[in-house]
KEKOL-845315 format. One line per 2 residues: number of its first residue (from 1); for each residue x negated, y, z of C-alpha. Coordinates in pm, whole numbers, plus 50000, padded with zeros to 5 digits. Layout:
NUM = X Y Z ~ ...
This chain:
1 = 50647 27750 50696 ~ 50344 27847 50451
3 = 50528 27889 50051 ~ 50321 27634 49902
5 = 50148 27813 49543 ~ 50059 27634 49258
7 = 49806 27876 48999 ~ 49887 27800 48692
9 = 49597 27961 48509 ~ 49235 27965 48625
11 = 48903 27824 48489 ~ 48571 27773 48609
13 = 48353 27962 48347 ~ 48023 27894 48207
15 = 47732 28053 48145 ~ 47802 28048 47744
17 = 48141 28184 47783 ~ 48082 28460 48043
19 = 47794 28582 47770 ~ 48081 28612 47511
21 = 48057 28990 47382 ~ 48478 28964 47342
23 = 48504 28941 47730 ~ 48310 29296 47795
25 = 48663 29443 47807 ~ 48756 29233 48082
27 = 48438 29289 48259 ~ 48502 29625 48276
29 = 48844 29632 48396 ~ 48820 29369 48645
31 = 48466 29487 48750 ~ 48301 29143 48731
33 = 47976 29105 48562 ~ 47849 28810 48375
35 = 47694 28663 48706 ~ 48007 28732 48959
37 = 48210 28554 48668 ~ 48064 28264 48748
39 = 48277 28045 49027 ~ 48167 27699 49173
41 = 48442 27431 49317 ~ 48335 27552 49633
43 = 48401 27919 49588 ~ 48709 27810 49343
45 = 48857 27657 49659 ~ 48758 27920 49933
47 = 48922 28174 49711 ~ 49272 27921 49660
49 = 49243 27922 50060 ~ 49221 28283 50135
51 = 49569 28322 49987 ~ 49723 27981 50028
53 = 49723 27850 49711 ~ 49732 27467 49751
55 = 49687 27336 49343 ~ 49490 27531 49091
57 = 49522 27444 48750 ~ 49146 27457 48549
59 = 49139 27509 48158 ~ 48888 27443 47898
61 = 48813 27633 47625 ~ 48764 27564 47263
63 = 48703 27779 46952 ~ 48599 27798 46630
65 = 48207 27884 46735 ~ 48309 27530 46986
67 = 48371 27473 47333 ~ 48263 27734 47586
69 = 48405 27519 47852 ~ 48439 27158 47760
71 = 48683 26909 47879 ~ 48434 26676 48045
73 = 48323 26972 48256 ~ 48662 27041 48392
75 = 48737 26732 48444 ~ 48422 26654 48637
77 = 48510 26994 48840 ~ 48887 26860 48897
79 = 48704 26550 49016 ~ 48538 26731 49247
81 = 48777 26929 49423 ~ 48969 26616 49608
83 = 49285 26660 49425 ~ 49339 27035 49448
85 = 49237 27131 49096 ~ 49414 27011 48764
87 = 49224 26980 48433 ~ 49413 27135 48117
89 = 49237 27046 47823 ~ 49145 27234 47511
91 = 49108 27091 47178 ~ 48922 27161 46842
93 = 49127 27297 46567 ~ 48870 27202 46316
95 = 48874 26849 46392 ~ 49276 26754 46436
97 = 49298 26378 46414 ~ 48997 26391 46705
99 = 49188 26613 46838 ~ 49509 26389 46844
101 = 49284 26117 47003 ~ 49138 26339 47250
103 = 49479 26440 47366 ~ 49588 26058 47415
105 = 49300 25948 47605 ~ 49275 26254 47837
107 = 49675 26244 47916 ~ 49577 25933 48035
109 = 49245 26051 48234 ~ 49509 26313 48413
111 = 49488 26595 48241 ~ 49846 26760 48255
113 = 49834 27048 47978 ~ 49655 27097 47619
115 = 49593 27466 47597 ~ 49442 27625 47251
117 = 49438 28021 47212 ~ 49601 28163 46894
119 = 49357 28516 46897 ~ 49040 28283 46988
121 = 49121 28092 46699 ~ 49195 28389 46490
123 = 49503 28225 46376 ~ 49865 28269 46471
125 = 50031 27970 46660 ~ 50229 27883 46351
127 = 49979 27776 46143 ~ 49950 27423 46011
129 = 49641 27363 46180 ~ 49816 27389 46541
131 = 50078 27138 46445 ~ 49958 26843 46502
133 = 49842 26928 46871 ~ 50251 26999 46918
135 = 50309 26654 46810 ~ 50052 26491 47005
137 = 50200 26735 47332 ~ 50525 26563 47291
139 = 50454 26233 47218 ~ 50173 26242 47536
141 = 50465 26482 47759 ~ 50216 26685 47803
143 = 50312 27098 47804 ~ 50176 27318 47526
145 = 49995 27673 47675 ~ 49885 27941 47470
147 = 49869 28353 47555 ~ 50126 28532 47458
149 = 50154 28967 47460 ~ 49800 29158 47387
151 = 49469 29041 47441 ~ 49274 29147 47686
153 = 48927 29078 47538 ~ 48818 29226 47250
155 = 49039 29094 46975 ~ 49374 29175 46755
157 = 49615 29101 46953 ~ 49849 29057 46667
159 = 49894 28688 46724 ~ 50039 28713 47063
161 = 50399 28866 46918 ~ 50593 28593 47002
163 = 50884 28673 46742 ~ 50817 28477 46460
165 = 50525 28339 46529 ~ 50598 28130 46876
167 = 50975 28156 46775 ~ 50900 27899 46488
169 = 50731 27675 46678 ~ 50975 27634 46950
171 = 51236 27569 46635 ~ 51019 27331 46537
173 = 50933 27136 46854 ~ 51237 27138 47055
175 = 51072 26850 47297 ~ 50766 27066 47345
177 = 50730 27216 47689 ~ 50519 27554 47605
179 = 50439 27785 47866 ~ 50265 28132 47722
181 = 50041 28289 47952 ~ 49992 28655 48043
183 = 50306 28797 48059 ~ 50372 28906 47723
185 = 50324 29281 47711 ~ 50385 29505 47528
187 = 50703 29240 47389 ~ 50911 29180 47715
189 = 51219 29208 47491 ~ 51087 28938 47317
191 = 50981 28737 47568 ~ 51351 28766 47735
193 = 51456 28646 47403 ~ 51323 28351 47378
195 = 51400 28247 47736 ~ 51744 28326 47642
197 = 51753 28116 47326 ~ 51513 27847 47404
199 = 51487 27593 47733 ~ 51130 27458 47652
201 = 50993 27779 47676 ~ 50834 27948 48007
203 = 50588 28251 48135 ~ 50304 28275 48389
205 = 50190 28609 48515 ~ 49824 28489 48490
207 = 49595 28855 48451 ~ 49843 29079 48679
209 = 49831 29139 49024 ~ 50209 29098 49086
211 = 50264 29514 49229 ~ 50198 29543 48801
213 = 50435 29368 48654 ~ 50610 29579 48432
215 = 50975 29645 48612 ~ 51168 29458 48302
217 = 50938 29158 48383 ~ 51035 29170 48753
219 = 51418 29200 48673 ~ 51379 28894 48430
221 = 51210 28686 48685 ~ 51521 28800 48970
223 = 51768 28691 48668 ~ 51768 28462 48369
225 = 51365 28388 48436 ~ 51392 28261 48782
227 = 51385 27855 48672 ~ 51093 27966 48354
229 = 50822 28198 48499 ~ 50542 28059 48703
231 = 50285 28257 48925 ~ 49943 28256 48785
233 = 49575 28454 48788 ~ 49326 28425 48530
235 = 49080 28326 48789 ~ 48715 28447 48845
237 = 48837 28767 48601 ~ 49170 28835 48900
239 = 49198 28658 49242 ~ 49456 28448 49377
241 = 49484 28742 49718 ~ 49463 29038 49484
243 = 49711 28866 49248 ~ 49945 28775 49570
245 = 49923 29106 49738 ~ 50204 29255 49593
247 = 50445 29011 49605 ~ 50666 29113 49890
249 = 50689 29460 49663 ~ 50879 29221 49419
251 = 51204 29189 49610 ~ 51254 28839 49566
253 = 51488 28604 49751 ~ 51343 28311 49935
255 = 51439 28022 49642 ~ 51322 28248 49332
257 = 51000 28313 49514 ~ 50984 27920 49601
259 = 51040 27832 49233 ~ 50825 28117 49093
261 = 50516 28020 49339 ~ 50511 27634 49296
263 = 50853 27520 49186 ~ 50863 27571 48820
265 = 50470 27483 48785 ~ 50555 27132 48966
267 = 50792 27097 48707 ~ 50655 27161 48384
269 = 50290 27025 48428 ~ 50420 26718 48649
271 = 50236 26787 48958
């Protein structure tokens, strides 16, 4: 039987965003160029097929210039895909009660995450002016996902330590389902930490191919990680294959793979 895969991080980029000077970092390591960056559905999908991967998950993005991916585009490109991608929203920090709104109406249009980026924002995910998109996560069920470890593009990546700046927001929000995206290097310690003290909290491996993981990583997803870390690729920057090919290298047993490839993605975002 085919493992069913679920990618819990992806996006179909614009024009405006892949002209961002903050992304000529991940241009160069990923060797894309501001056209390649550029997916359709179509070519969204025929890269999900080439390694399997049966539900993509599609995020906007919103900063404090405004949105370089808005919600109604990737929720008309989840329309378009018959079902196999899942809009995750993105909201404007600037603007929280419309934010609160927004979050309401588009849990009920089927979005099934909010996602806002601490380092796009320039602010640390502890600041005021995220909490009131917690409080609309919970009250909407909807999970919370941020980045979490350094920054790929050219920014501090000072606000993805997760200890104290994620650790007092999962104090704070017990109820809020937050998943932190990219791993969390250089603070694995940390990360194992917090999946250790807190059950609301989980990790994709979005921007790795999976023969990079750093070994701690790979021992925390055999161990106390296997029911909280979710497979992920930063799609157009890393693809789905490339991400996938070194996952027999991993070692894992049939049900950690099962849960780390759709399981614990079906779980948190409700799929």
């Amino acid at each position: 039987m085919t493992q069913r895969i679920i990618d819990a991080w992806m996006q179909i980029m614009t024009p405006r965003m892949a002209a961002e000077p903050w992304l000529a970092s991940l241009m160069r390591w990923t060797g894309q160029t501001a056209e390649t960056a550029l997916p359709t559905v179509e070519t969204t999908l025929a890269a999900m097929d080439t390694a399997n991967v049966e539900t993509g998950l599609i995020s906007a993005w919103h900063g404090p210039a405004g949105a370089l991916i808005t919600n109604d585009e990737t929720a008309e490109n989840a329309a378009a895909s018959g079902g196999r991608l899942r809009p995750v929203m993105s909201v404007d920090l600037t603007d929280p009660m419309g934010a609160v709104r927004d979050i309401r109406q588009r849990a009920k249009d089927g979005f099934v995450a909010v996602r806002a980026l601490p380092w796009l924002w320039e602010l640390p995910p502890n600041d005021r002016r995220f909490y009131p998109i917690y409080a609309a996560c919970v009250d909407q069920g909807l999970p919370f996902c941020t980045q979490i470890g350094h920054t790929g593009p050219l920014k501090t990546s000072e606000y993805g330590r997760l200890i104290p700046y994620l650790e007092d927001v999962l104090i704070d929000f017990p109820e809020l389902s937050i998943v932190g995206g990219h791993v969390g290097f250089p603070w694995i310690d940390e990360v194992a930490s917090l999946i250790h003290k807190f059950p609301n909290f989980y990790v994709d491996t979005s921007a790795y191919v999976l023969h990079r993981l750093p070994p701690s990583f790979v021992k925390l997803l055999k161990t106390s990680g296997k029911q909280r870390i979710l497979f992920g690729t930063n799609w157009p920057m890393l693809s789905p294959e490339k991400c996938l090919k070194g996952l027999d290298g991993l070692g894992l047993d049939e049900n950690v793979a099962a849960r780390f490839l759709a399981g614990n993605a079906k779980r948190v975002f409700k799929l």
